[in-house]
C-alpha positions as CSV (number, residue, x, y, z in Angstrom):
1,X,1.8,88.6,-82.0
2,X,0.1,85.6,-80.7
3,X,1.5,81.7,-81.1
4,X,-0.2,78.6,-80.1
5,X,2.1,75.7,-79.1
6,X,-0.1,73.2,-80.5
7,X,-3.2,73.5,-82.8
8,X,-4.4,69.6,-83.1
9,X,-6.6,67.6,-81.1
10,X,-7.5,63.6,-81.7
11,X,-10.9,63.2,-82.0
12,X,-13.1,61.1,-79.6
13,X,-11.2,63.5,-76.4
14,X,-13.3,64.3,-73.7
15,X,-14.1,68.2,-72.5
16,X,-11.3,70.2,-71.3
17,X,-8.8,68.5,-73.3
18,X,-5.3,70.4,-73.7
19,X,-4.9,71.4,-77.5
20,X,-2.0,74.0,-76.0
21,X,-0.6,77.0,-74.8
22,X,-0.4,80.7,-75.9
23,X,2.4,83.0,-75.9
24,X,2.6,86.6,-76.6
25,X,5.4,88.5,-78.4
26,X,6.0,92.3,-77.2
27,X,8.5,94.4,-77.4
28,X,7.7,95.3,-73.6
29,X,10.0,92.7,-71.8
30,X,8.7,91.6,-68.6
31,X,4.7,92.1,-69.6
32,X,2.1,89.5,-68.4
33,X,-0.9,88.5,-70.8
34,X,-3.9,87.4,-70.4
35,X,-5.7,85.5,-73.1
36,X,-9.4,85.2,-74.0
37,X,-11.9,84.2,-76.8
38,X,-13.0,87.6,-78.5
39,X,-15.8,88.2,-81.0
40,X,-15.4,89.3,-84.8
41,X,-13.9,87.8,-87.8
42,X,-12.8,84.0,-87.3
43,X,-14.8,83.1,-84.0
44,X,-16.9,80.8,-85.7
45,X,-16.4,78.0,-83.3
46,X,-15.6,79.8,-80.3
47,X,-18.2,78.1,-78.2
48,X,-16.3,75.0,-78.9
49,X,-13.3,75.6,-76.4
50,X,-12.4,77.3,-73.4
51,X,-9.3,79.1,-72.0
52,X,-7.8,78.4,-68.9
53,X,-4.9,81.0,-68.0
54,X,-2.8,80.7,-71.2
55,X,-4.0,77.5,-71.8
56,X,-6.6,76.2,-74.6
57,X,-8.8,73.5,-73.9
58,X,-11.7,71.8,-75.9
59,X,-15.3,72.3,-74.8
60,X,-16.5,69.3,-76.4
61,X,-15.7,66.0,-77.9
62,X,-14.3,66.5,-81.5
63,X,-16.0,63.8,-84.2
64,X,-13.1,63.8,-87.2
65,X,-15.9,62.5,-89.6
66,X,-18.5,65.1,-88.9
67,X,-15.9,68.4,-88.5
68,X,-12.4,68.5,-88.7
69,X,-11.1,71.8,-88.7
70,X,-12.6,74.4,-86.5
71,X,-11.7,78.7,-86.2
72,X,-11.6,80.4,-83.0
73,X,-10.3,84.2,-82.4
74,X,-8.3,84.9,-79.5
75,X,-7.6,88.4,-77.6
76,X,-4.3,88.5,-75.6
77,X,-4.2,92.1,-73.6
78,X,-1.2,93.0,-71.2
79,X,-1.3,94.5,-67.7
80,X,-1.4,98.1,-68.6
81,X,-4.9,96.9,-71.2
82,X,-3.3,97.1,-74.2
83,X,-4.3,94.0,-76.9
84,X,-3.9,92.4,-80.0
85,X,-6.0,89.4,-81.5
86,X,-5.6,86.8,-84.1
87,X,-7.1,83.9,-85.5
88,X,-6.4,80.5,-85.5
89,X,-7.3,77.0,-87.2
90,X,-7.4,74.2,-84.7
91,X,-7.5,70.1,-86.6
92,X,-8.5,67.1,-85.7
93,X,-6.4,64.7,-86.6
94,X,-8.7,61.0,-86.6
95,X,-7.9,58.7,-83.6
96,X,-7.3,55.4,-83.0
97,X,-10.8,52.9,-83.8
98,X,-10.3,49.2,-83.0
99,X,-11.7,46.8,-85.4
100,X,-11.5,42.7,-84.6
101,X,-11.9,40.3,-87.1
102,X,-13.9,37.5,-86.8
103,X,-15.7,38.3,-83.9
104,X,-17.0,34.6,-83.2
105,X,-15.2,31.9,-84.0
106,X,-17.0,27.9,-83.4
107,X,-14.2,25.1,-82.7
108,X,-14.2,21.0,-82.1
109,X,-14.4,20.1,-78.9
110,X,-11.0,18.5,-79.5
111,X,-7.8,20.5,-78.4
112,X,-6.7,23.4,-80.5
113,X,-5.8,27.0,-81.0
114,X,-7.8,29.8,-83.7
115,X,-7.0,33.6,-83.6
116,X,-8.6,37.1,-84.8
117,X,-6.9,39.8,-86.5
118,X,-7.0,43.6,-84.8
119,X,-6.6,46.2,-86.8
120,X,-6.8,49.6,-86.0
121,X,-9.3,51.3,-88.4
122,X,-8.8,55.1,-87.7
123,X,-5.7,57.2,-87.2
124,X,-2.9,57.7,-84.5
125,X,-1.4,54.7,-82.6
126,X,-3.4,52.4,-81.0
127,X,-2.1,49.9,-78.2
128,X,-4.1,47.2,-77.5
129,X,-4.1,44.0,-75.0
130,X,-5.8,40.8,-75.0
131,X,-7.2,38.6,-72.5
132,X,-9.1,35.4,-72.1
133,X,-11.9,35.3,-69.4
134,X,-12.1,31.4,-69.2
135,X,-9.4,28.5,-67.8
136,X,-9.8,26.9,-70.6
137,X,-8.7,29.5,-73.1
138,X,-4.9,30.9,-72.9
139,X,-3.4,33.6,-75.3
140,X,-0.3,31.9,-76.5
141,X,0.5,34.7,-78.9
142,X,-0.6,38.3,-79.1
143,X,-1.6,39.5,-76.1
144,X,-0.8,43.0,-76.7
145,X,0.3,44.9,-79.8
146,X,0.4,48.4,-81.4
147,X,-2.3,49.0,-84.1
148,X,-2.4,45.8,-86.1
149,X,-1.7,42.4,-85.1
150,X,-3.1,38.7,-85.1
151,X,-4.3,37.3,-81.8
152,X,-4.0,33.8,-81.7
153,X,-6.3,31.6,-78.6
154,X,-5.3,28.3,-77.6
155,X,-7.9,25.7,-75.8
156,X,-8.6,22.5,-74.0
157,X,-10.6,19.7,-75.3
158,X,-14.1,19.7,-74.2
159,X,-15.1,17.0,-72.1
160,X,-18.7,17.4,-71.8
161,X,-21.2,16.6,-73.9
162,X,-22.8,20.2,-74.4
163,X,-21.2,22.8,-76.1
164,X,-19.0,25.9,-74.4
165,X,-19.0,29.2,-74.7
166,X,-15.8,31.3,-73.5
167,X,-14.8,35.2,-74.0
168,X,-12.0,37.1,-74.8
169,X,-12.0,40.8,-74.5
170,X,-9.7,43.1,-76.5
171,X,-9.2,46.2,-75.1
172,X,-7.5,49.5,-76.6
173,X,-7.4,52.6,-74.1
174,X,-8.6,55.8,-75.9
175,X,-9.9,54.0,-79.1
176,X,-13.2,53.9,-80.8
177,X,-14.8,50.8,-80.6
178,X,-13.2,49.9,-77.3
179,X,-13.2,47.1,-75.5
180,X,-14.6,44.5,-78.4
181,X,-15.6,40.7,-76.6
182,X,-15.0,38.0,-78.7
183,X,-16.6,34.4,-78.6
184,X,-15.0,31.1,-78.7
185,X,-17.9,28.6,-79.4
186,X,-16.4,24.8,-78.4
187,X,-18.7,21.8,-79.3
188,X,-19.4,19.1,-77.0
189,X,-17.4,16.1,-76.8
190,X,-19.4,13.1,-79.0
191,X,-19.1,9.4,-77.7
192,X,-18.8,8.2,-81.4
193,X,-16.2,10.4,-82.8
194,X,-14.6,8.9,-86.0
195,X,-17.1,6.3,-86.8
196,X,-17.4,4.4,-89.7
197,X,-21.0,4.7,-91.5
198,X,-22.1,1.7,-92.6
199,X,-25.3,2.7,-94.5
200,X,-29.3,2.2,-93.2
201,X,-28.5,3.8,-90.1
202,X,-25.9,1.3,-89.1
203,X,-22.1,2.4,-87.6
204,X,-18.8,0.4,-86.9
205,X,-16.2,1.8,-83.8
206,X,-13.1,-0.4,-83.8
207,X,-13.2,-0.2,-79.8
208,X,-16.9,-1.1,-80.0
209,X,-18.3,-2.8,-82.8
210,X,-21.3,-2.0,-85.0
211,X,-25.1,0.0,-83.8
212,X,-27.6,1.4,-84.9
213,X,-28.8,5.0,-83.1
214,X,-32.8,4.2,-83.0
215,X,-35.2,7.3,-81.9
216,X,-35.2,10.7,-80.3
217,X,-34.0,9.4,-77.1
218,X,-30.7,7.9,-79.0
219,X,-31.1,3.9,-78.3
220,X,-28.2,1.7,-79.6
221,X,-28.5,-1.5,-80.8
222,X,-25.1,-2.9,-80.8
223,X,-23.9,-6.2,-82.8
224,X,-20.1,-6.7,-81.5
225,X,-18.1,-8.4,-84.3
């Protein structure tokens, strides 16, 4: 008879993935075999892989949600032409999908740290990295992991007065989903941090005394007590 060494394949592959490799049982020691997709009973999804020597290889990229199991028939025929064919049921087992949680995340412009969650969403093991694409962003914790883990981005103050946008990309090699850019959103730096409102418009800084912020173009009035 006829074995396969493997009969699964993850999803999301490319074409002329391995799935495994055939092997023929005779009596005959010392035979060679050849092996080919053959017509009749079973070959339903023939036209979905390719042999190669003794060696069975997809001929597409396998979707786990849309099809998971697929039937080919297979001929294996020794030097001297005789054969015998069998059927067999090749899975696919549901890979890896990357899924990042929040994927934006808005910060003070003061010094700090936030993180995101990965989890991996599909099936398999998924190893992911993380890195930041800005100096003012450092991963203190997380920067790689194997299918769920937390992330966690540390960052400067702000010194400006306009807000900041940095990036960090998470990246898992074979998964769905992959890489996913996330967005660290800083706010600018105010002047008047941790004022004191007075009422009427009016507010009071220790270091600089009471004003008033008058108009669109953001006159002070200032009464130092």
């Amino acid at each position: 008879g006829i074995a396969l060494s493997n009969s699964a394949v993850e999803e999301n592959q490319p074409s002329d993935t391995a799935v495994g490799a055939f092997s023929t049982t005779d009596l005959d020691t010392g035979d060679t075999f050849s092996y080919t997709l053959a017509a009749g009973a079973g070959d339903e999804d023939n036209s979905s892989f390719t042999i190669n020597g003794s060696n069975l290889l997809t001929a597409a990229s396998f979707n786990y949600e849309i099809k998971s199991n697929y039937s080919i028939r297979v001929q294996s025929a020794d030097q001297g032409g005789l054969s015998t064919q069998e059927v067999f049921a090749i899975h696919v087992l549901q890979g890896a999908s990357l899924l990042v949680s929040p994927t934006n995340r808005a910060v003070s412009a003061a010094a700090g740290s936030t993180t995101f969650a990965v989890t991996n969403a599909g099936g398999g093991t998924m190893v992911y990295s993380a890195a930041a694409s800005n100096a003012w962003l450092v991963i203190t914790n997380g920067a790689g992991g194997t299918n769920n883990g937390t992330v966690m981005v540390a960052y400067e103050a702000n010194p400006g007065s306009t807000a900041r946008t940095g990036l960090v990309t998470v990246t898992a090699s074979g998964a769905l989903n992959s890489p996913a850019t996330l967005t660290v959103v800083q706010a600018g730096m105010t002047w008047d941090a941790g004022y004191q409102d007075l009422g009427g418009g009016w507010r009071r800084l220790t270091w600089f005394g009471d004003y008033a912020v008058m108009g669109a173009e953001d006159w002070i009035w200032h009464n130092k007590h």
